[in-house]
N, CA, C and O atoms as a MOPAC input file, in Angstrom:
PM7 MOZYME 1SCF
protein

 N    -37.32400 1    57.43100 1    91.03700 1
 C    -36.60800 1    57.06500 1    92.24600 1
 C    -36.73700 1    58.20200 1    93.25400 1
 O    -36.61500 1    59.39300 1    92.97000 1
 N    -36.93100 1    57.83300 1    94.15300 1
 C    -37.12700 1    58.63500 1    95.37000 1
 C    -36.15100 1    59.11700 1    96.52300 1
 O    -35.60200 1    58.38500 1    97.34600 1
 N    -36.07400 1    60.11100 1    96.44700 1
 C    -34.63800 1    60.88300 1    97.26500 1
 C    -34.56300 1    61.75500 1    98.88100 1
 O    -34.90900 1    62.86400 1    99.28900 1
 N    -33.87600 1    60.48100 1    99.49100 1
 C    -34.53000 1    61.10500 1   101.37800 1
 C    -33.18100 1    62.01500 1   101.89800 1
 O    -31.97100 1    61.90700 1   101.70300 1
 N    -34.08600 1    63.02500 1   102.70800 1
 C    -33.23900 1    64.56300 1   102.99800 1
 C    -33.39300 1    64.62400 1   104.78600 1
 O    -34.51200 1    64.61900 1   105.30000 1
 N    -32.08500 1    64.68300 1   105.64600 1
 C    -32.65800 1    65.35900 1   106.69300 1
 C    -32.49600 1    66.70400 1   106.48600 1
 O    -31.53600 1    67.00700 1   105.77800 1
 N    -33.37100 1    67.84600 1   107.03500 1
 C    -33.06900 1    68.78800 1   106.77300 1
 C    -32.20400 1    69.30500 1   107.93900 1
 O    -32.25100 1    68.90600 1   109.10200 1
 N    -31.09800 1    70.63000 1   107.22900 1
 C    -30.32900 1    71.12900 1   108.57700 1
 C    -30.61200 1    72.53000 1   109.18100 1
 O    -30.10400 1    72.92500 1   110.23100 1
 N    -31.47400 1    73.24300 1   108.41100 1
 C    -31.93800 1    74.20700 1   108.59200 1
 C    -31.99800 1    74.70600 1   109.95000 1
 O    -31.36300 1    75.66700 1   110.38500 1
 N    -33.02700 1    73.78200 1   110.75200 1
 C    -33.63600 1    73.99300 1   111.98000 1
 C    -32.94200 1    72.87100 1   112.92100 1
 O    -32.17800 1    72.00900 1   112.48500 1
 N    -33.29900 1    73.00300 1   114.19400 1
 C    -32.47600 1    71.66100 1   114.90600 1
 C    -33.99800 1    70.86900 1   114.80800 1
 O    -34.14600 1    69.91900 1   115.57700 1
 N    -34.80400 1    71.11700 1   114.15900 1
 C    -35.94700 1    69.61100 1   114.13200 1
 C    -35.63500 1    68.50400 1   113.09500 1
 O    -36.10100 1    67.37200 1   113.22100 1
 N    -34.77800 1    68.89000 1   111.99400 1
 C    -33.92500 1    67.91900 1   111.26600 1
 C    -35.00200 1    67.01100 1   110.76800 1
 O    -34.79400 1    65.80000 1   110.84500 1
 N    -36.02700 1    67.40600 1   110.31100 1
 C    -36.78600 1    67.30900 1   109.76100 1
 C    -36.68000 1    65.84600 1   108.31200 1
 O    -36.29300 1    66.23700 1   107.21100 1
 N    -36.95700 1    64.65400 1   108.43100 1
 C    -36.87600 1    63.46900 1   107.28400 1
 C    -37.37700 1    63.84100 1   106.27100 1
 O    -38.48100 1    63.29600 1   106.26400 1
 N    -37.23600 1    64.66300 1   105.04500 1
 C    -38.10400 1    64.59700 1   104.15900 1
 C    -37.55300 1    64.26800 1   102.92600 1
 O    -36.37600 1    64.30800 1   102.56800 1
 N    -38.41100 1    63.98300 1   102.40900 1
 C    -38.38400 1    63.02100 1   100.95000 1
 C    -39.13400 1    63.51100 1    99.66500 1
 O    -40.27700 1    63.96600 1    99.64200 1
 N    -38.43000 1    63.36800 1    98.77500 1
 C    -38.95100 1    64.26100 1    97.40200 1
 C    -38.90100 1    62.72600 1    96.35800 1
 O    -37.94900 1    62.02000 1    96.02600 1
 N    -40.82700 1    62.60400 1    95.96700 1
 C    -40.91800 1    61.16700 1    95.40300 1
 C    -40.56700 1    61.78100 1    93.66400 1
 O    -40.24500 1    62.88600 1    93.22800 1
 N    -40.82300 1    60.43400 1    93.01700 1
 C    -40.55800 1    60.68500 1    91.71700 1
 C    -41.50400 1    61.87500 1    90.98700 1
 O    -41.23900 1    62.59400 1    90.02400 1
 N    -42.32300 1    61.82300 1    91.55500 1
 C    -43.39500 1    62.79900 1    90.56100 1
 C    -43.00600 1    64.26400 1    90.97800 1
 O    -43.62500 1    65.23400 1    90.54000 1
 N    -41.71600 1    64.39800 1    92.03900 1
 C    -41.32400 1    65.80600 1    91.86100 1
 C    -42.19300 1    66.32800 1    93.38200 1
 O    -41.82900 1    67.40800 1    93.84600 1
 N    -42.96200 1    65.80300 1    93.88900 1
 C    -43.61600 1    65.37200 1    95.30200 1
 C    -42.54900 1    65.93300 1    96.73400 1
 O    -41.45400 1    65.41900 1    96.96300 1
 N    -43.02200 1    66.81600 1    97.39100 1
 C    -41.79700 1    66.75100 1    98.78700 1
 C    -42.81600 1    66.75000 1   100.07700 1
 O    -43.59700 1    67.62900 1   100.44100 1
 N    -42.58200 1    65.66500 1   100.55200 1
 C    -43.26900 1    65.29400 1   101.78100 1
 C    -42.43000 1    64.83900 1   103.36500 1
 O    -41.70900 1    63.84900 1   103.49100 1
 N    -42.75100 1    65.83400 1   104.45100 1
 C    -41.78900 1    65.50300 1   105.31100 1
 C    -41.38100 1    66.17200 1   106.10500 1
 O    -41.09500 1    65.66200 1   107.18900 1
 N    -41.15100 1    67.84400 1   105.85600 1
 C    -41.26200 1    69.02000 1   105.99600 1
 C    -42.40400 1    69.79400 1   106.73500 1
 O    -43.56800 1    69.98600 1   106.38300 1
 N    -41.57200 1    70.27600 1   108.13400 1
 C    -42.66400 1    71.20100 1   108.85300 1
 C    -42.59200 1    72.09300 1   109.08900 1
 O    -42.99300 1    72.63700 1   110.11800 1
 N    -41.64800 1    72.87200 1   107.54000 1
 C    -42.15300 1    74.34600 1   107.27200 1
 C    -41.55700 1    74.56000 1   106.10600 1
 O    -41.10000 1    73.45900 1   105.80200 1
 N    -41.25000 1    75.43000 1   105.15100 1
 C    -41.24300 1    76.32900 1   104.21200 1
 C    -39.71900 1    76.18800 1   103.87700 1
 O    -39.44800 1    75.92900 1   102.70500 1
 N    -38.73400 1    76.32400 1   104.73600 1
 C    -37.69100 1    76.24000 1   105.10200 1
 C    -37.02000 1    74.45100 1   104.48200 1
 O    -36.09700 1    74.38200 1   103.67000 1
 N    -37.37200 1    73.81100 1   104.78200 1
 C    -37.04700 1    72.38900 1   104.59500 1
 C    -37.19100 1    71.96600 1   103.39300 1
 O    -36.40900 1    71.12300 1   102.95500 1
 N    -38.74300 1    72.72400 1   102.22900 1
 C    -38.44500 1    72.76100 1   101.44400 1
 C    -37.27000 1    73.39700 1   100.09000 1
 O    -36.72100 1    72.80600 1    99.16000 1
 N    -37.24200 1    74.80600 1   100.52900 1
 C    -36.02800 1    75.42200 1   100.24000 1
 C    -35.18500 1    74.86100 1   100.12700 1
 O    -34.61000 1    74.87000 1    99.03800 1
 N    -34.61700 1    73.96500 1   101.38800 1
 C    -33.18200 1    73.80500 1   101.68400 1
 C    -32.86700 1    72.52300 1   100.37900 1
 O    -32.01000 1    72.40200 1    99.50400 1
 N    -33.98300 1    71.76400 1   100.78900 1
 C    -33.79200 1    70.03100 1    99.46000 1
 C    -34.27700 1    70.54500 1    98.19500 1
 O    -34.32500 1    69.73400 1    97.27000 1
 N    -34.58900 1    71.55300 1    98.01300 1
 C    -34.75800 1    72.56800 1    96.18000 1
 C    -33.05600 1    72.71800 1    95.89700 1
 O    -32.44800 1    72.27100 1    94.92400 1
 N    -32.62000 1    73.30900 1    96.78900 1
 C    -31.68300 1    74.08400 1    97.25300 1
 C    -30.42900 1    72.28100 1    96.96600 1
 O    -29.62400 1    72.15300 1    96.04400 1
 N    -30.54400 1    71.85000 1    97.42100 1
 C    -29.54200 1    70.71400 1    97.72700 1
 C    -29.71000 1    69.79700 1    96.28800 1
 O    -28.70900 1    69.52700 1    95.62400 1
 N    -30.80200 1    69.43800 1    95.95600 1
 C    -31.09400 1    68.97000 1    94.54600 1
 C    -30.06900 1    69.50800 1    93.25200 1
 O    -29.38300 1    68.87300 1    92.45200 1
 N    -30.34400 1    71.21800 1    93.47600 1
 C    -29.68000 1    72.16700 1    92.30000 1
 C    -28.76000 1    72.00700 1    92.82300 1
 O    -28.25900 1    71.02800 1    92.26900 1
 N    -28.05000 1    72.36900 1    93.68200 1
 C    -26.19300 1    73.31300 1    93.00700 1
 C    -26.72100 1    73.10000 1    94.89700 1
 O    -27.54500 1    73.71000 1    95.57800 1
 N    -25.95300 1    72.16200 1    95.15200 1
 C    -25.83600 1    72.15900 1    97.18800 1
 C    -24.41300 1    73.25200 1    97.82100 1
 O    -23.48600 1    73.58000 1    97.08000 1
 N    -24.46300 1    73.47500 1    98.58500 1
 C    -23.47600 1    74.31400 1    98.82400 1
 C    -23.37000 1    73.93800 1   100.54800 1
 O    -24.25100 1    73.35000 1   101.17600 1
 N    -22.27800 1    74.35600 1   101.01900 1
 C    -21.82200 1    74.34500 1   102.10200 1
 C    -20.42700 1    75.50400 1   102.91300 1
 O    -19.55600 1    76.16500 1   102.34800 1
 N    -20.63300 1    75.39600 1   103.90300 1
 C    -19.70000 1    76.64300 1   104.94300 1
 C    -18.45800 1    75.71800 1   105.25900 1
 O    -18.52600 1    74.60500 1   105.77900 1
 N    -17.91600 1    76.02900 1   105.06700 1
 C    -16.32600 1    75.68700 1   104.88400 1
 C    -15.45800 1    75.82500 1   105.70400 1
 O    -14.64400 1    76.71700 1   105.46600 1
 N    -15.23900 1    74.80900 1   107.29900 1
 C    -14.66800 1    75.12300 1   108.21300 1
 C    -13.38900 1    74.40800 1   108.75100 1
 O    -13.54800 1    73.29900 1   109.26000 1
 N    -12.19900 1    74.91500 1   108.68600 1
 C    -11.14700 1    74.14000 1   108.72100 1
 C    -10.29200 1    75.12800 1   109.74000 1
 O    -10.89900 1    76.10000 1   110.18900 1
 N     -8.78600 1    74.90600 1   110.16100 1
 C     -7.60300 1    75.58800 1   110.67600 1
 C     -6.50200 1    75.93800 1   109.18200 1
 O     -6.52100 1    75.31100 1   108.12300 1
 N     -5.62200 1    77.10100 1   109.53400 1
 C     -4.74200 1    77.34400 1   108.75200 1
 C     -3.37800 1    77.73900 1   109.44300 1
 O     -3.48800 1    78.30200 1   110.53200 1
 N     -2.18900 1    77.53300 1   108.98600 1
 C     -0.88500 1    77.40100 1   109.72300 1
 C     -0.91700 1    78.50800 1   109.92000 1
 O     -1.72300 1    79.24100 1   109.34900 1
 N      0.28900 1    79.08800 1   111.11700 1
 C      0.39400 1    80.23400 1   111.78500 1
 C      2.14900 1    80.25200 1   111.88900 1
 O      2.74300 1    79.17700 1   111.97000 1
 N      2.62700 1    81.07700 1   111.88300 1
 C      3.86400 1    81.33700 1   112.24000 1
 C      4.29400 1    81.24600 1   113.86200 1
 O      5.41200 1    81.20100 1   114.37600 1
 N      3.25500 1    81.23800 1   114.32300 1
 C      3.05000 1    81.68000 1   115.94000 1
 C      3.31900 1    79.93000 1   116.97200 1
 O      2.53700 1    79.00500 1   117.19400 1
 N      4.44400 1    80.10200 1   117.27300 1
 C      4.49400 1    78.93000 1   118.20300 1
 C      3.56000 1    78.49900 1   119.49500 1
 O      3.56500 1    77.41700 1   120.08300 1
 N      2.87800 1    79.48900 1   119.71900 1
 C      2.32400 1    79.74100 1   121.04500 1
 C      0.41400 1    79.01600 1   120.58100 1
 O     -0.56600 1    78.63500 1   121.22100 1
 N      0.86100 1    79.20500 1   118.87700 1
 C     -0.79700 1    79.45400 1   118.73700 1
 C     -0.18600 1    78.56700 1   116.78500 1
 O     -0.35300 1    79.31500 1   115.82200 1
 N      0.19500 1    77.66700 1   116.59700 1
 C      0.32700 1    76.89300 1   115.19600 1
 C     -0.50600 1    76.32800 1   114.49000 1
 O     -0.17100 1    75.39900 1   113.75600 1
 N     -1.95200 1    76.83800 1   114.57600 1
 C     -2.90100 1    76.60400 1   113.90900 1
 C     -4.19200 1    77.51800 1   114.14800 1
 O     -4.48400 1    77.56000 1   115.34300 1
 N     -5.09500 1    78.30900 1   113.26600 1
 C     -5.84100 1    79.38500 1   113.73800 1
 C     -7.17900 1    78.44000 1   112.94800 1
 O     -7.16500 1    77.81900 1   111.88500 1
 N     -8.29700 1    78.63900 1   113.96900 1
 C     -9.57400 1    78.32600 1   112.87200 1
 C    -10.09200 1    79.16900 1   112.08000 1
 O    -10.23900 1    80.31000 1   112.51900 1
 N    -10.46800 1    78.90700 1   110.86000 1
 C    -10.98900 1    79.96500 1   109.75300 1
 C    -12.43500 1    78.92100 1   109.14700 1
 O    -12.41200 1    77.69000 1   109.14400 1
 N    -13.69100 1    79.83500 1   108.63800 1
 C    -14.33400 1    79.57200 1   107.57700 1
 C    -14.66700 1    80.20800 1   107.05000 1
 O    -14.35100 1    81.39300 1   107.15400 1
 N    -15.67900 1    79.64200 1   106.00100 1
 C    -16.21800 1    80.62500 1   104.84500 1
 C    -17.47600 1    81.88300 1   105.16300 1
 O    -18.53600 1    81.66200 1   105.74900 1
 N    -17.18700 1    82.74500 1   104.80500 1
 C    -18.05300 1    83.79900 1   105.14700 1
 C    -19.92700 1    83.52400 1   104.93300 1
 O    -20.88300 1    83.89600 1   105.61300 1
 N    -19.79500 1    82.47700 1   103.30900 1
 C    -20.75100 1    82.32500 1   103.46000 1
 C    -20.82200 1    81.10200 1   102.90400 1
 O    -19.69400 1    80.77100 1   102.53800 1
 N    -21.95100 1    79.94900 1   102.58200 1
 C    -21.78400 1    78.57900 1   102.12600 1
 C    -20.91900 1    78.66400 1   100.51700 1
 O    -20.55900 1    79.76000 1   100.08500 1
 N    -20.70200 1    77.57900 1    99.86700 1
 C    -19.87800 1    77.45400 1    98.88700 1
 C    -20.08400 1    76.46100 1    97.87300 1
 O    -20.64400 1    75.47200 1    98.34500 1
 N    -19.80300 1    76.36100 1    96.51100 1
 C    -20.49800 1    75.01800 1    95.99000 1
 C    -19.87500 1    73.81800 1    96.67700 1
 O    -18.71000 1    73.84700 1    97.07200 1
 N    -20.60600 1    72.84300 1    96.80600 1
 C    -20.24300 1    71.48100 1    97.39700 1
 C    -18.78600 1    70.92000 1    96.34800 1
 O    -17.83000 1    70.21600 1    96.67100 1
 N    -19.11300 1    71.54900 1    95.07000 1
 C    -17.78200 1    70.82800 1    94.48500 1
 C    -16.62300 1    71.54600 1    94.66100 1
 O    -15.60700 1    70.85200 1    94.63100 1
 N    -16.46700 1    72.70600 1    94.83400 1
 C    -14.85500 1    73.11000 1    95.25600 1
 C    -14.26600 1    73.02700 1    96.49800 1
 O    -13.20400 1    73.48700 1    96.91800 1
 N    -15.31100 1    72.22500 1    97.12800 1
 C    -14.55200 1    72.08700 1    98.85500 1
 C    -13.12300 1    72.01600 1    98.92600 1
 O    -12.35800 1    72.79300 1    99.49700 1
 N    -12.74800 1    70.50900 1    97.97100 1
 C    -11.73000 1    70.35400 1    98.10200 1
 C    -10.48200 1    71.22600 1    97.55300 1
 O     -9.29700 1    71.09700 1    97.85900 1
 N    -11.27600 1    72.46600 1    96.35100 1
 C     -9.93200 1    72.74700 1    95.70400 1
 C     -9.56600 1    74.00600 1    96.98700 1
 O     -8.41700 1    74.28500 1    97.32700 1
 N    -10.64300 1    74.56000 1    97.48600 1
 C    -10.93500 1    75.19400 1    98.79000 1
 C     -9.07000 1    75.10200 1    99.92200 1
 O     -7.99200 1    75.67700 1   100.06700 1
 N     -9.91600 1    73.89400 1   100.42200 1
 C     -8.74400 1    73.29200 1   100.93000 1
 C     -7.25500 1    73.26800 1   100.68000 1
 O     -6.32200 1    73.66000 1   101.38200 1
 N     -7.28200 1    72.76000 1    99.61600 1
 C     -6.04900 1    72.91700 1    99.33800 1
 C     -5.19900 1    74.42600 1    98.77800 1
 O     -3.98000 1    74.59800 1    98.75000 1
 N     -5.93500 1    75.08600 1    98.49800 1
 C     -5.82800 1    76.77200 1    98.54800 1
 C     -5.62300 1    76.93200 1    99.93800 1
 O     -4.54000 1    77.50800 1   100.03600 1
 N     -6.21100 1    76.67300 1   101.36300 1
 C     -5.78200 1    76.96700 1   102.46000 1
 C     -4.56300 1    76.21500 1   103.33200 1
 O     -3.94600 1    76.50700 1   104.35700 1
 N     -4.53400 1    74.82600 1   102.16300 1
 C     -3.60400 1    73.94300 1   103.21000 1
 C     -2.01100 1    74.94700 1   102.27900 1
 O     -0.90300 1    74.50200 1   102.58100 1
 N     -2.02900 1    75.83300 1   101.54500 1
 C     -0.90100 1    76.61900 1   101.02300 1
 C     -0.20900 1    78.06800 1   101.78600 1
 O      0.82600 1    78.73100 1   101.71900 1
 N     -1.93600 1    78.06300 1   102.78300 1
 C     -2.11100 1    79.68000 1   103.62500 1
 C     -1.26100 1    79.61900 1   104.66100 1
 O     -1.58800 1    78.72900 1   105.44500 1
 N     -0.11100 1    80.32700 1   105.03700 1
 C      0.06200 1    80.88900 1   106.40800 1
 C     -0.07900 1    82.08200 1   107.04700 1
 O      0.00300 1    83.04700 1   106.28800 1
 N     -0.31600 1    82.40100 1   108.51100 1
 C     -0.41700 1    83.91500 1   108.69900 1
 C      1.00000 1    84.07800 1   109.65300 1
 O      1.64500 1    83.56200 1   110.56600 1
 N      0.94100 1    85.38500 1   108.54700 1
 C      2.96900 1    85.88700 1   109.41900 1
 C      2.25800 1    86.91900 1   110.19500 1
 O      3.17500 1    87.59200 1   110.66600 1
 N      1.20600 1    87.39400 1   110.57100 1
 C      1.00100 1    88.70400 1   111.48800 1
 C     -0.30600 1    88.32600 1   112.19700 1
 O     -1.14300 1    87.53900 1   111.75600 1
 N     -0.37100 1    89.05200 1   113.45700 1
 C     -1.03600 1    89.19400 1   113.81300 1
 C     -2.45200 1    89.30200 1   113.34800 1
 O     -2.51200 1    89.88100 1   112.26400 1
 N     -3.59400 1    88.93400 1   113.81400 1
 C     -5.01200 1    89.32100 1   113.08700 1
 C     -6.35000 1    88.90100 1   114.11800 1
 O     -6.20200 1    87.78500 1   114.61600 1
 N     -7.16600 1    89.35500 1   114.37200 1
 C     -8.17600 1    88.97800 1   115.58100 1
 C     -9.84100 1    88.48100 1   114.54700 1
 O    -10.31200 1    88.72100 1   113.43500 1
 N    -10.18800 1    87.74100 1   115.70300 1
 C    -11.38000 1    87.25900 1   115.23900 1
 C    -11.92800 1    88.15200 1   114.11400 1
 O    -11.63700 1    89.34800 1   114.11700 1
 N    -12.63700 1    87.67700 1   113.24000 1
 C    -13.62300 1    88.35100 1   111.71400 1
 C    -12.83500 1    89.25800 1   110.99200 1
 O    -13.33100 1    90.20700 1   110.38500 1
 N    -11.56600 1    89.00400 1   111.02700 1
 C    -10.89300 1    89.84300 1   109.97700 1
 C    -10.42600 1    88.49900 1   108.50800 1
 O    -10.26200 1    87.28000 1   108.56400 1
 N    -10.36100 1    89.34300 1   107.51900 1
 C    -10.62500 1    88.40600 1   106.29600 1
 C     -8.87500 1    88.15700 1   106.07200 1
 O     -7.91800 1    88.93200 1   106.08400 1
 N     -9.00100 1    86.82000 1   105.88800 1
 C     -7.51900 1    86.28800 1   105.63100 1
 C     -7.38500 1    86.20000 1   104.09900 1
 O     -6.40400 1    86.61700 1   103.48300 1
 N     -8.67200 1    85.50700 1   103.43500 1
 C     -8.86500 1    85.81400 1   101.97600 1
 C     -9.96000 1    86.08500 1   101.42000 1
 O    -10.94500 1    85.34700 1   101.41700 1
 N     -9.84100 1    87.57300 1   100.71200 1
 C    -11.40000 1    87.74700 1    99.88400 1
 C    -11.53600 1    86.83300 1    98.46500 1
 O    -10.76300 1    86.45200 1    97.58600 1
 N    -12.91900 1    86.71300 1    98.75200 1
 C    -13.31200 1    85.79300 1    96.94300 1
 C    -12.65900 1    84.64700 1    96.63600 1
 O    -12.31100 1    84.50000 1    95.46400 1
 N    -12.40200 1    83.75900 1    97.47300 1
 C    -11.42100 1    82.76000 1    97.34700 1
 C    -12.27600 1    81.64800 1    96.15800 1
 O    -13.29000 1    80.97200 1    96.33400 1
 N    -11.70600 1    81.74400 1    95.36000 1
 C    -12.17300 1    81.09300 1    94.57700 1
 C    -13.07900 1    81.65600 1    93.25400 1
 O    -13.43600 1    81.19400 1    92.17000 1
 N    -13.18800 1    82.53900 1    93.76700 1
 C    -14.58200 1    83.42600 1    92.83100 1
 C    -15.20700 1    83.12000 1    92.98800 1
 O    -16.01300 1    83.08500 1    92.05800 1
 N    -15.73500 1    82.37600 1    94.64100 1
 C    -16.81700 1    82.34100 1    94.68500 1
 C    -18.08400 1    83.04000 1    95.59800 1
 O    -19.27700 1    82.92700 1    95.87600 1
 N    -16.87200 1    83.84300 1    95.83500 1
 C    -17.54100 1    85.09700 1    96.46700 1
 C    -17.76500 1    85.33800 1    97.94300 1
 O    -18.36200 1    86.25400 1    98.50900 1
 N    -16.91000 1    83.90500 1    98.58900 1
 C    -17.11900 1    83.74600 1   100.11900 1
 C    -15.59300 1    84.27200 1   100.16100 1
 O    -14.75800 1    84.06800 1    99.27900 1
 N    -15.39400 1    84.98200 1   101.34800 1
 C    -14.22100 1    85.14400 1   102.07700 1
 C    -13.79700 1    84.25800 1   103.12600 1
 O    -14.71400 1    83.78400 1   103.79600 1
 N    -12.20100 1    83.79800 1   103.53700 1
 C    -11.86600 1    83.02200 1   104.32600 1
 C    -11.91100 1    84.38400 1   105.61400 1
 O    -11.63400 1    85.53900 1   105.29100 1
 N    -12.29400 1    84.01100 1   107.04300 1
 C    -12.65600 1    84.75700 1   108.18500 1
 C    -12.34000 1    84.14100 1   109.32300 1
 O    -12.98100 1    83.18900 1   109.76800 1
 N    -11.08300 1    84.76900 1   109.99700 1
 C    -10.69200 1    83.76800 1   111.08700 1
 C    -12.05300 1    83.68200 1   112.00900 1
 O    -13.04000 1    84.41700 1   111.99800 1
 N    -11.74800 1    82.48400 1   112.83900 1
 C    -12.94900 1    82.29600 1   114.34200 1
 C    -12.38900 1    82.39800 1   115.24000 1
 O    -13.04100 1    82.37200 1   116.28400 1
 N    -11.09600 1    82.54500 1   115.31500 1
 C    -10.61400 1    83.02800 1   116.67800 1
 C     -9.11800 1    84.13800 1   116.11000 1
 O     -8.64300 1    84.12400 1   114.97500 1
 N     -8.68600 1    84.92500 1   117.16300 1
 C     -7.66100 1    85.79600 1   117.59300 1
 C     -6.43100 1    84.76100 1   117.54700 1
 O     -6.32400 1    83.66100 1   118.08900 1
 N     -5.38900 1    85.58400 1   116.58900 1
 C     -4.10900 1    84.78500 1   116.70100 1
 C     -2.95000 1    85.99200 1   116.93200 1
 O     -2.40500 1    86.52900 1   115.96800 1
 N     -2.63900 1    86.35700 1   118.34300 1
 C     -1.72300 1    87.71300 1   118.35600 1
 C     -0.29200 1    87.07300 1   118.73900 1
 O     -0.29900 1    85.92400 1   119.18100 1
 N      0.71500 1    87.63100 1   118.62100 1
 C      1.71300 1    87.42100 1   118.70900 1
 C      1.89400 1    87.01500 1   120.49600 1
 O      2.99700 1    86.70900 1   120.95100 1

């Protein structure tokens, strides 16, 4: 059975398809293959959500993952952050949680939440 990939690598998003004989055709570079090797084994993804704030002015801060993550703990992910609040101050790329999960990504705000 035959398994179709856009790739996200690049913005050419590339259609490619990996046939039964293990075959990847579709791909217009090096990269696209990687990524559907890559997505086949153990897929992973960057992990981008908001987390509560104490701050009336500012009651929700965006945070993601430092770096992609297995596709299967997204959710336990989540719900580890839907538990997070921040009582202090903290500005863009400072780590709200290291190793979350053990999986070795840190949670990293994307924006400034000051009092």
């Amino acid at each position: 059975m035959k398994k179709e990939f856009i790739c996200i690598v690049c913005p050419r998003g590339c259609h490619i398809t990996v046939h039964e004989d293990g075959s990847i055709t579709g791909n217009m570079c090096k990269r696209g293959i990687d990524y559907v090797q890559t997505e086949m084994s153990s897929p992973k993804r960057i992990v981008t959500t908001t987390v509560k704030t104490v701050f009336s002015e500012m009651p929700r801060v965006p945070v993601k993952t430092s770096q992609p993550i297995p596709k299967e703990l997204i959710m336990d992910v989540m719900k580890e952050l839907s538990k997070t609040t921040i009582t202090k101050p903290m500005s863009m790329g400072d780590v709200l949680i290291e190793n979350i999960l053990d999986t070795g990504a840190n949670i990293v705000l994307t924006r400034s939440c000051m009092k």
